[in-house]
C-alpha positions as CSV (number, residue, x, y, z in Angstrom):
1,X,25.5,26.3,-7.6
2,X,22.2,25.3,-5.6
3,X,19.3,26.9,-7.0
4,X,17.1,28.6,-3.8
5,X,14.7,31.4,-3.2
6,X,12.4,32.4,-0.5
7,X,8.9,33.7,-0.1
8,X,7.3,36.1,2.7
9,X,4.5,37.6,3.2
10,X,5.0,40.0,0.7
11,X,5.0,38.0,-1.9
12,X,0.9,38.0,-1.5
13,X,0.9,34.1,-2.2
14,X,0.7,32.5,1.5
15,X,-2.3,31.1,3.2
16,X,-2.2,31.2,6.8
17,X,-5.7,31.3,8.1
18,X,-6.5,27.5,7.6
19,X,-3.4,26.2,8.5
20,X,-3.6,25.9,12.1
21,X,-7.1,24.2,12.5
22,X,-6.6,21.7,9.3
23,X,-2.9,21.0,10.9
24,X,-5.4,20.6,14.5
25,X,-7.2,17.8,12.3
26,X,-4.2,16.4,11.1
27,X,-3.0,16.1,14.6
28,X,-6.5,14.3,16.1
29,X,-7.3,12.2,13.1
30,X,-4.1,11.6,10.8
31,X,-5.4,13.6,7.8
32,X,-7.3,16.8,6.1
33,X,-9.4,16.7,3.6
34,X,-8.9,20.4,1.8
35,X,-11.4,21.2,-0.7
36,X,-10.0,23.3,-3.5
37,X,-12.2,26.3,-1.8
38,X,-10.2,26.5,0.7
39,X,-7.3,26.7,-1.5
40,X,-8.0,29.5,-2.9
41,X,-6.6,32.3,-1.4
42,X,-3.2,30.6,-2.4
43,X,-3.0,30.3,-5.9
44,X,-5.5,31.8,-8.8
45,X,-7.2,29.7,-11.6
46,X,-4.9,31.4,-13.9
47,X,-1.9,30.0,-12.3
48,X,-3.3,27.0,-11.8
49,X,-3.8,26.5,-15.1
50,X,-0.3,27.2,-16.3
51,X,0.9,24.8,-13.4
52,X,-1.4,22.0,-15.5
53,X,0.5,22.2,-18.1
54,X,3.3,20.4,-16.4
55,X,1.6,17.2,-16.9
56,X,1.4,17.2,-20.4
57,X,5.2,16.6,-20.6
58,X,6.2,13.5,-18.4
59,X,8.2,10.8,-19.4
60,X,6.5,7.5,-19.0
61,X,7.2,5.9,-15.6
62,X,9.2,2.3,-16.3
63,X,9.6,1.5,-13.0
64,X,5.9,0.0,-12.6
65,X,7.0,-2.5,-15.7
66,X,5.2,-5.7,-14.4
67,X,2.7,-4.7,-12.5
68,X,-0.2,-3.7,-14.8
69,X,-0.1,0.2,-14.6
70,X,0.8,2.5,-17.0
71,X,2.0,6.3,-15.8
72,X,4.0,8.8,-16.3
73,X,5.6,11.0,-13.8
74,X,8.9,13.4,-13.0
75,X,10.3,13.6,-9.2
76,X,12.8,16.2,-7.3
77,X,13.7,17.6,-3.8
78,X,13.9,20.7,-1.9
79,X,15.5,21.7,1.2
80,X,12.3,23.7,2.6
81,X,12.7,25.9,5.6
82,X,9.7,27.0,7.9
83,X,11.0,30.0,9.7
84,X,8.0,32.1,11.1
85,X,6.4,34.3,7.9
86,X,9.6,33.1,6.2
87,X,9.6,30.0,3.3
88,X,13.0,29.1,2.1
89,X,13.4,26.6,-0.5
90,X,16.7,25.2,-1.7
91,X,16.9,22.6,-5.0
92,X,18.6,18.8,-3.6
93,X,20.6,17.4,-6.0
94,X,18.9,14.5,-8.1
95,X,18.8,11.1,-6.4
96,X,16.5,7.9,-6.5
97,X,13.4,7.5,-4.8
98,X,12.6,4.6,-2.4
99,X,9.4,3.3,-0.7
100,X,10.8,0.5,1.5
101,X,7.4,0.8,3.5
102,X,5.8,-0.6,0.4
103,X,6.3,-4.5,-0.1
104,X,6.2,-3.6,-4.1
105,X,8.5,-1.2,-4.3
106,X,11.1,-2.2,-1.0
107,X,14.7,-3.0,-1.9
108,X,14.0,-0.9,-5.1
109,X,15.7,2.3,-6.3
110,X,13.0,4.0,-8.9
111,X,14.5,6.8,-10.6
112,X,12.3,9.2,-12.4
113,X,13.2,12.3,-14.6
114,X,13.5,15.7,-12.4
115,X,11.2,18.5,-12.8
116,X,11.8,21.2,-14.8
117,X,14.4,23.8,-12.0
118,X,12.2,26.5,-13.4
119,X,8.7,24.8,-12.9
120,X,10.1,23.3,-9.4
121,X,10.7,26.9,-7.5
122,X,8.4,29.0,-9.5
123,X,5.3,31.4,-7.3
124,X,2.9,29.1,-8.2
125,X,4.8,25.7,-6.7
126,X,6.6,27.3,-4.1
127,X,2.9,28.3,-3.0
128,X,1.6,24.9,-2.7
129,X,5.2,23.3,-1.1
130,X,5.0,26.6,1.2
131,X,1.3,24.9,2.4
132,X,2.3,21.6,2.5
133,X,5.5,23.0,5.1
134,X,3.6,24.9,6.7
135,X,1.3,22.3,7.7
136,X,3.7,19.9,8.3
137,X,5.5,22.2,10.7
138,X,1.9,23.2,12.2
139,X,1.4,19.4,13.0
140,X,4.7,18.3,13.7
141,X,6.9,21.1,15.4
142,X,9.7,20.7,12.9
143,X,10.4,23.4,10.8
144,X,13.1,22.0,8.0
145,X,11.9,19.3,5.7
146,X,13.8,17.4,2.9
147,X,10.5,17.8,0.4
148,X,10.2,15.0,-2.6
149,X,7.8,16.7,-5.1
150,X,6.2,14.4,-7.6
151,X,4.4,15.1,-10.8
152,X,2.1,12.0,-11.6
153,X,-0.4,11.2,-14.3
154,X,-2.6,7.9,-14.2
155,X,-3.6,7.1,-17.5
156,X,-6.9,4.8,-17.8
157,X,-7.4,2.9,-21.2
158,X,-10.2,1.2,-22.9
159,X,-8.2,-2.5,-22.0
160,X,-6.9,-1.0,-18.7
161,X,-8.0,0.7,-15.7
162,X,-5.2,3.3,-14.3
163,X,-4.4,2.3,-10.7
164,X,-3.3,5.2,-8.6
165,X,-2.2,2.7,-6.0
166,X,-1.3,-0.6,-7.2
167,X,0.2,-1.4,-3.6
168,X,-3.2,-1.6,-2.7
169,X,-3.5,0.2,1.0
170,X,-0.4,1.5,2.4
171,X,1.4,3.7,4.4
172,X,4.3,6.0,1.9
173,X,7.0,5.8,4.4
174,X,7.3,9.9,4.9
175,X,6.3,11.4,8.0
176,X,3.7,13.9,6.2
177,X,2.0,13.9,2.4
178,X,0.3,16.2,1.0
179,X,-1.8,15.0,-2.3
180,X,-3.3,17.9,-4.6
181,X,-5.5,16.9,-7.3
182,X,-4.2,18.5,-10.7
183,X,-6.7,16.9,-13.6
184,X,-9.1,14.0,-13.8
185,X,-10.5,14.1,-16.9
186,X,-12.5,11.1,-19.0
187,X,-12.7,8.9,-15.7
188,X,-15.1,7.5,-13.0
189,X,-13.2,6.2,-9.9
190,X,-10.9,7.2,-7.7
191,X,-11.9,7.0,-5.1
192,X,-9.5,7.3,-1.7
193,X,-9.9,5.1,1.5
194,X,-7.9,6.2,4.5
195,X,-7.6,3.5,7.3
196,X,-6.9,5.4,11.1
197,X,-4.3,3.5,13.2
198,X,-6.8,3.3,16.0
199,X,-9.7,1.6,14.5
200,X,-11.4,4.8,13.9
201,X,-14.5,5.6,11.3
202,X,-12.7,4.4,7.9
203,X,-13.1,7.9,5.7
204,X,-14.0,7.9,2.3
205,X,-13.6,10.8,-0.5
206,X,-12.9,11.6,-4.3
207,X,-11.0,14.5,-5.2
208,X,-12.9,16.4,-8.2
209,X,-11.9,19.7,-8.7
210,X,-8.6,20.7,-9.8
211,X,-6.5,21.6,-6.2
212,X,-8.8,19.2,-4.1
213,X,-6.3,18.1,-1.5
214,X,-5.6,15.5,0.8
215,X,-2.8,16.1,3.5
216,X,-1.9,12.7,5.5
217,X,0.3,11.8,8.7
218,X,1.8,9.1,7.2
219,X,2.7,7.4,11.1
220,X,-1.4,8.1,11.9
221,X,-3.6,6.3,8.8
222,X,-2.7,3.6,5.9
223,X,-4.3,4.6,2.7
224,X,-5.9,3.5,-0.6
225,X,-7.1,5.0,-3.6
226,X,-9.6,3.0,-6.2
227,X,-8.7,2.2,-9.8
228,X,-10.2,4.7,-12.6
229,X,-12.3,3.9,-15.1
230,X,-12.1,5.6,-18.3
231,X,-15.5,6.9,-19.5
232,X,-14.6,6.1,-23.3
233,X,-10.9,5.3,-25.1
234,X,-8.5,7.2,-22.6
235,X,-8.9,9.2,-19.3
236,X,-6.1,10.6,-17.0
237,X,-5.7,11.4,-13.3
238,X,-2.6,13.9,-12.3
239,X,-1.5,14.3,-9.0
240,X,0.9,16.7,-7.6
241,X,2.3,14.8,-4.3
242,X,4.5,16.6,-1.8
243,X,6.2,14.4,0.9
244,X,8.0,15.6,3.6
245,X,10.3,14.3,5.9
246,X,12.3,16.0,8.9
247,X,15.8,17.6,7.2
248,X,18.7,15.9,9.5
């Protein structure tokens, strides 16, 4: 049977009030920049925390063998309804992931371990893919997203920088992205580029605090984020990245 809840209102864990104008933003300029402040109506420290945890337990990503990066990471989709004050989230069934916008990864079907069905639709992530549907559906009109979530760690070594983006700038191939910063610990770097389509100011930030956010129209900007530099034998970077795509 397919796992699914839904939250309302009720469930005291939605954020409405920033939504329209940083979904505005998204719509004149191709992205948001969310600091974790405005966040925080959506999810408290404590469950942030325990979300956190999630990133001490992913399998090592072999899909970037060759390339000179090493990371972990664990992927699944949703089926995530927008329907007024209404959330609806539905589990997909496993399936590869592909990024055939990407020269480096096109042709290529990465499979990762899923994350944990419990994890996945518990308050705490349903809260953070309810904001990321909610502003897609804000900017976009659509209201029913297929929704990949990924759980990534960057890990910087004393012989290796960790390279969130080792495709260099790019556009991810999904019509919106949403990236929350979960941990950066023991690193300097980091730092993301976004690129407007129309020749626009080129914008410049480093998430810092845990929940930092950047949400992106993928169609709008082409982005880049700098390599990290550990600070002394090991430093991480974990991202949780939401990207969503209109559900046929």
């Amino acid at each position: 049977m397919t796992a699914s809840t839904s939250d309302t209102p009720t469930t005291g864990r939605q954020l409405h009030d920033g939504v329209p104008a940083f979904a505005e933003q998204v719509r004149r300029t191709g992205f948001a920049v969310i600091p974790k402040e405005e966040l925080a109506g959506l999810i408290s420290d404590a469950d942030l925390e325990e979300l956190r945890d999630a990133w001490e337990d992913l399998p090592v990503d072999t899909e970037v063998d060759g390339v000179g990066v090493y990371r972990e990471r664990r992927y699944s989709r949703l089926r995530v309804v927008v329907d007024g004050d209404t959330v609806t989230y539905e589990v997909l069934p496993h399936a590869a992931f592909r990024q055939d916008s990407i020269p480096l990864w096109e042709g290529r079907d990465r499979l990762f371990e899923p994350v944990d069905q419990d994890l996945l639709l518990s308050p705490t992530m349903r809260a953070l893919v309810g904001f990321n549907a909610r502003m897609a559906t804000a900017a976009g009109g659509n209201n029913s997203w297929r929704t990949g979530v990924h759980l990534v760690r960057v890990v910087a070594r004393a012989d290796a920088d960790g390279l969130p983006t080792p495709e260099g700038r790019h556009r991810d191939g999904h019509s919106y992205v949403g990236m929350h910063l979960m941990r950066r610990e023991g690193v300097t770097g980091g730092l993301s580029t976004v690129h407007p389509n129309d020749g626009g100011d080129i914008v410049q930030t480093t998430l810092v605090q845990p929940l930092d956010t950047m949400f992106i129209d993928d169609n709008m900007i082409t982005h880049e984020v700098s390599p990290i530099v550990p600070e002394g034998a090991l430093g991480v970077r974990d991202m949780l990245i939401i990207d969503m795509n209109p559900m046929a």
